[in-house]
PAMARMAR-442300 format. One record per residue: residue in one letter; z, y, x of N, C-alpha, C in turn. Coordinates in steps of 0.001 Angstrom, whole numbers, plus 500000, padded with zeros to 6 digits. Each point is the difference from the previous one (the first is absolute). Layout:
PAMARMAR-442300
AZYXZYXZYX ...
END
This chain:
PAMARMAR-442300
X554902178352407797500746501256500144499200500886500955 X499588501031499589499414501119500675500810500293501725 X499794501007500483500395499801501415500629501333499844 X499752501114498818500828500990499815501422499576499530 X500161498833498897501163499388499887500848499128500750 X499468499262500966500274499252501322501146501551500627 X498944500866500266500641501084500920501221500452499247 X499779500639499104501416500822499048501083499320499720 X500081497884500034501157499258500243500592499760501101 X498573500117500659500677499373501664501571501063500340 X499917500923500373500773500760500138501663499976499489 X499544499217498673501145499930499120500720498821500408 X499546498999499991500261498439500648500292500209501311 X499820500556501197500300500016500596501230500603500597 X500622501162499440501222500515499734501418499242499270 X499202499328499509501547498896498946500657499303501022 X501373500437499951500821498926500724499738498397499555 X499966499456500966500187498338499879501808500117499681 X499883498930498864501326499273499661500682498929501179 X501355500308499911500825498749500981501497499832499213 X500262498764500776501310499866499458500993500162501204 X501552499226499439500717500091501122499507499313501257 X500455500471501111500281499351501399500835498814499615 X499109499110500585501638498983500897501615500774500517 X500025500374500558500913500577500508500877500753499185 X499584501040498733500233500577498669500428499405499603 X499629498319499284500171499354499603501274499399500352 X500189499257501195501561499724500341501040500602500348 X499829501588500082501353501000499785499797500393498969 X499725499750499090499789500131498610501146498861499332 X499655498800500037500491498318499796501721500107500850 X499661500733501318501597499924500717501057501261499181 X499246501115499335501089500957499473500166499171499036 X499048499202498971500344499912498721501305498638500205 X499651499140501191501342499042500125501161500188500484 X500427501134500450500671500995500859501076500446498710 X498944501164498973500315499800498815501138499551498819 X499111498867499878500292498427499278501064499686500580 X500377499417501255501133499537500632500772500872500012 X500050501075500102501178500915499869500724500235498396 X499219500100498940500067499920499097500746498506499122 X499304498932500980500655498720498954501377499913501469 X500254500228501234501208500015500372501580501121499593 X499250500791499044500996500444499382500573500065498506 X498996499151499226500102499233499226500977498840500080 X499562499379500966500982498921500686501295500058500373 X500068501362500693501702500408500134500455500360498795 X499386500523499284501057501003498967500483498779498865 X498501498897500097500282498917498968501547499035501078 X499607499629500693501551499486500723500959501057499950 X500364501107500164500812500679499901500678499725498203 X499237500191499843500342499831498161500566498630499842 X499193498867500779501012498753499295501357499825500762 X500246500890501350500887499961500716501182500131499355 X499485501102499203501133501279499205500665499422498993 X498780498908499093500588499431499076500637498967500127 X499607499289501152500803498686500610501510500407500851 X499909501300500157501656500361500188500785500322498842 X499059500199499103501095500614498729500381498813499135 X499197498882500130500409499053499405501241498999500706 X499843500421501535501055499465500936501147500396499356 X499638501908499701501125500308500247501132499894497919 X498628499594499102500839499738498940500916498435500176 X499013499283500634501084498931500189501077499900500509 X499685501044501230501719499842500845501000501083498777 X499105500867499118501391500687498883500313498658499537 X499482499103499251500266498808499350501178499308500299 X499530499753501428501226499097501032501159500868499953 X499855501398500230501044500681500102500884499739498766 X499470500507498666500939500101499232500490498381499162 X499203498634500455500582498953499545500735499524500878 X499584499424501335500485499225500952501130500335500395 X499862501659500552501219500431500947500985500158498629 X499796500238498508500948500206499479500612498687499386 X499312498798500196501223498404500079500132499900501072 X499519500246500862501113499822501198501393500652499924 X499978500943499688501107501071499877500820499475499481 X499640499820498721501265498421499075499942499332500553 X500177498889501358499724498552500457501572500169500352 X500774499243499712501325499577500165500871500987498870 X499393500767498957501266500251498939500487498776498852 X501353500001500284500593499224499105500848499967498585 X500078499541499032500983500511499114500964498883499442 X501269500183499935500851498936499974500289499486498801 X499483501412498788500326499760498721499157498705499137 X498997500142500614498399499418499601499894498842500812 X499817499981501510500116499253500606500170498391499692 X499503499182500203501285498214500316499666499749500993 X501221499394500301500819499942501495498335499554500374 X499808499140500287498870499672500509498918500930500551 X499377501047498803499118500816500292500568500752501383 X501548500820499563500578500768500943499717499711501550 X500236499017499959500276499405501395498403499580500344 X498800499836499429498741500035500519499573501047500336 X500339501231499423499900501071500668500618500591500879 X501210499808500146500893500543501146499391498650501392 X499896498962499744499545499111501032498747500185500575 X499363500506499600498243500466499989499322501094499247 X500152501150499668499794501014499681497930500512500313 X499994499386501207498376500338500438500120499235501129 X498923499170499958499555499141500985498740500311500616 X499059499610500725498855499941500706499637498760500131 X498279499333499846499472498740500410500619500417501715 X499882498007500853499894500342501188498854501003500730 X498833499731499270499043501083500968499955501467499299 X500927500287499326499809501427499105499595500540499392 X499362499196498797498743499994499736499950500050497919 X501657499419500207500645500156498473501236500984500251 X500099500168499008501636500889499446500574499530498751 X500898499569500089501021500000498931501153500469499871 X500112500529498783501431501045499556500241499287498821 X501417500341499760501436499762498969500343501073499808 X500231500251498553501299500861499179499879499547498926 X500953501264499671500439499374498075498868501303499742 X499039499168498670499350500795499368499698499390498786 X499015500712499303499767500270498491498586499047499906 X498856500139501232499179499137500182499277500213501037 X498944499126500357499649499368501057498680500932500322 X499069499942501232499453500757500676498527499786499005 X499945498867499437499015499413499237499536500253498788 X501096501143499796500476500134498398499885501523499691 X499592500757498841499944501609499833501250500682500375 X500584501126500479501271500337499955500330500585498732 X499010499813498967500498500297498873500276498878499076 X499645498621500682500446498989499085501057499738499597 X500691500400498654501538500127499458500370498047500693 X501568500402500455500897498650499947500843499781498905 X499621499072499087500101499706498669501543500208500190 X500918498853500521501596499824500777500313501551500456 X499498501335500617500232500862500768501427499606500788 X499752499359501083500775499182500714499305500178501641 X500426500204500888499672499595501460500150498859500319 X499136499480500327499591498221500754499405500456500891 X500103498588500863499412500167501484497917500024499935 X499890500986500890498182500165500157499931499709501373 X499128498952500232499339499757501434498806500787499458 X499632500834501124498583500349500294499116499741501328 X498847498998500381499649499431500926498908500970500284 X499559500999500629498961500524500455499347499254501715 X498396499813499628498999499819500916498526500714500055 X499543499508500561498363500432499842499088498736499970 X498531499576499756499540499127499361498936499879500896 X499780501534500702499015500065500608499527500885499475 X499701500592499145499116500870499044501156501247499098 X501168499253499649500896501003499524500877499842500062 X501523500217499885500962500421499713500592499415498205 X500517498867500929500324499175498327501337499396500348 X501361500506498793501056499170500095500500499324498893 X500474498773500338500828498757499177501385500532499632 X499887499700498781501326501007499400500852498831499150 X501083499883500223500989499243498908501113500936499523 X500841499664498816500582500312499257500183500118498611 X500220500723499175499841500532498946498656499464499625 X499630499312498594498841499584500292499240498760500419 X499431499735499885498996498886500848499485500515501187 X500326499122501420499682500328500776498577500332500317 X498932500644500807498876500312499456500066500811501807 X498606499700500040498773500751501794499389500753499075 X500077501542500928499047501047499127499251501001500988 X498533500148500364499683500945500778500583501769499898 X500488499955500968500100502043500462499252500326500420 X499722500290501071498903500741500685498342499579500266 X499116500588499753499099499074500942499418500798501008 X499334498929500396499953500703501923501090499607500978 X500725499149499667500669500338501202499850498340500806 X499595499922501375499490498996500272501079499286500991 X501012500450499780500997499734501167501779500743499726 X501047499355499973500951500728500086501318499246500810 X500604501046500937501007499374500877501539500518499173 X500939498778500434501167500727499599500938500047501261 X500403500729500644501079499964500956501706500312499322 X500694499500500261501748500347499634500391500942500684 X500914501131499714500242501229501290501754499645499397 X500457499578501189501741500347499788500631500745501191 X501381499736499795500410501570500973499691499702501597 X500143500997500019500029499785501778500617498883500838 X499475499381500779500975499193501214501118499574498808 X499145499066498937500304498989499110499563498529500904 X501385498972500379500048498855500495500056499184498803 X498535499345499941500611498739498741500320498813500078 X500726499878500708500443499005500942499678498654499476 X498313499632499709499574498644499848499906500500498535 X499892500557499513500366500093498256498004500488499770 X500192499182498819498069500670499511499705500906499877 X498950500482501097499512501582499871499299500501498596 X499686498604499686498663500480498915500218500350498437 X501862499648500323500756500182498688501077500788500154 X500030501207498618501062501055500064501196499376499168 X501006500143500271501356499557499504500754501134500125 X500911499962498744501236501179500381501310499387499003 X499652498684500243501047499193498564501501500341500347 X500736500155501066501282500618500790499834501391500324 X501159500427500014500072501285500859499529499660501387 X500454499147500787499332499776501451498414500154500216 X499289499496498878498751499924500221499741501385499744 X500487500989499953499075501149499545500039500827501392 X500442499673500807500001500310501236498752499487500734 X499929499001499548498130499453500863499003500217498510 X500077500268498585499276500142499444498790500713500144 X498876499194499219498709501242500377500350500896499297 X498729501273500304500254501378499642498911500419499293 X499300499003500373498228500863499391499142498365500715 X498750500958499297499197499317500471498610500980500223 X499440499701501391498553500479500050499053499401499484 X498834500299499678499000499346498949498286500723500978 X499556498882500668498705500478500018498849499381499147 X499333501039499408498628499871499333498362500051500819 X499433498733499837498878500261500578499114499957498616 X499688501427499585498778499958499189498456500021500456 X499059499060498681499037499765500945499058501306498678 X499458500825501710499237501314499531498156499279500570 X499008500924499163498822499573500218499814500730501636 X500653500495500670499351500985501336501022498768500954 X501114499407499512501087498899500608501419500234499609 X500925499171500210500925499632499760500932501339500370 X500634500109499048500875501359500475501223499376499688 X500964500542500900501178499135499865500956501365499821 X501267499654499182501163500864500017501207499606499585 X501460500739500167501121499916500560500824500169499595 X500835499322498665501275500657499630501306499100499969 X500501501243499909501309499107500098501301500395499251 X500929499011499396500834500349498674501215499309500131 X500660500562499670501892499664499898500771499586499421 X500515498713500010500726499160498675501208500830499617 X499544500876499710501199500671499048501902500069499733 X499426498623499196501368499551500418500966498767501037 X499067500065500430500778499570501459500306501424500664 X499363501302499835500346501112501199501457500477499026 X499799500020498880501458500341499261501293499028499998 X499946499132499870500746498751500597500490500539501409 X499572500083500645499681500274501828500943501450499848 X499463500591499559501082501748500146501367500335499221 X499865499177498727500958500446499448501286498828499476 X499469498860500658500852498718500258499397499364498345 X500836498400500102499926499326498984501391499305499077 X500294500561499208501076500033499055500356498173499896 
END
């Protein structure tokens, strides 16, 4: 290469920026916005996704407790109606003697009336006889759901209600500064006029359903019907 061409590049080469990359330093507030970022982004992902199963794990609470509402509290409601026409002596008097009971730890329920069929059974299943016979209905929990033992009408027969429910209490509610003077708490009677004076009145019912965030528990409570009509308007 001539020394006229040496000269007319030099000039040129020597003007070119040199190439670089990032800094160190560039580099890790670079790495800290982008995780900054990221974490903010997948922590609200995270809420909105728990929020969502929250929402749906209450609505499913809350179809079960409609469930309970419109089966449970409505045989309880019948637990001690009787009919004399239908009735034999026998049945009568199992229901007026025990109408709704409780296990000792509270943990079952059982109700009596005269019905068409059992808790186990469709309420549209026709009664061939259309006759009132006596229905025990035994409600518990299993651990997992809400399942009661039903006799009557029928072959007796265990049928799941609810599921979810991992726990259920039964308490007896009767009247006020009721003395039962040694007599079984855990059993309602109203077979005399005397007894309807200490008769139960209801019963409270707690539900512990089991939710994926935890156990949500709730509270109702329902009125044997006819024991409160018995009670107000006397017994013939």
């Amino acid at each position: 290469m001539s020394k006229s061409m040496r000269q007319s590049l030099g000039p040129q080469s020597r003007g070119r920026s040199p190439q670089r990359g990032f800094s160190l330093v560039e580099l890790m507030v670079a790495l800290a916005l982008s995780a900054f970022l990221i974490g903010g982004l997948t922590l609200t992902y995270l809420s909105g996704r728990a929020a969502a199963r929250d929402a749906e794990d209450l609505s499913r609470v809350q179809e079960n407790m409609r469930f309970v509402s419109d089966h449970l509290l409505r045989d309880i409601r019948n637990a001690g109606f009787r009919d004399q026409l239908t009735l034999t002596f026998a049945e009568f008097q199992d229901i007026g003697q025990a109408f709704a009971e409780i296990h000792e730890d509270g943990s079952e329920l059982t109700v009596r009336y005269a019905g068409r069929s059992h808790c186990a059974q469709s309420r549209q299943t026709p009664n061939l006889q259309n006759e009132l016979t006596l229905v025990t209905n035994r409600y518990f929990s299993d651990g997992e759901r809400l399942r009661c033992a039903g006799s009557g009408p029928g072959n007796p027969r265990t049928t799941d209600l609810v599921p979810g429910v991992a726990d259920i209490q039964f308490e007896l509610l009767r009247p006020p500064d009721v003395d039962l003077g040694g007599v079984n708490a855990d059993v309602c009677n109203f077979d005399t006029a005397d007894d309807l004076d200490t008769a139960c009145i209801g019963v409270r019912i707690t539900l512990t359903f089991d939710g994926r965030g935890g156990d949500r528990d709730a509270v109702l409570e329902a009125a044997f019907r006819n024991v409160l009509l018995d009670r107000i308007y006397g017994r013939d």
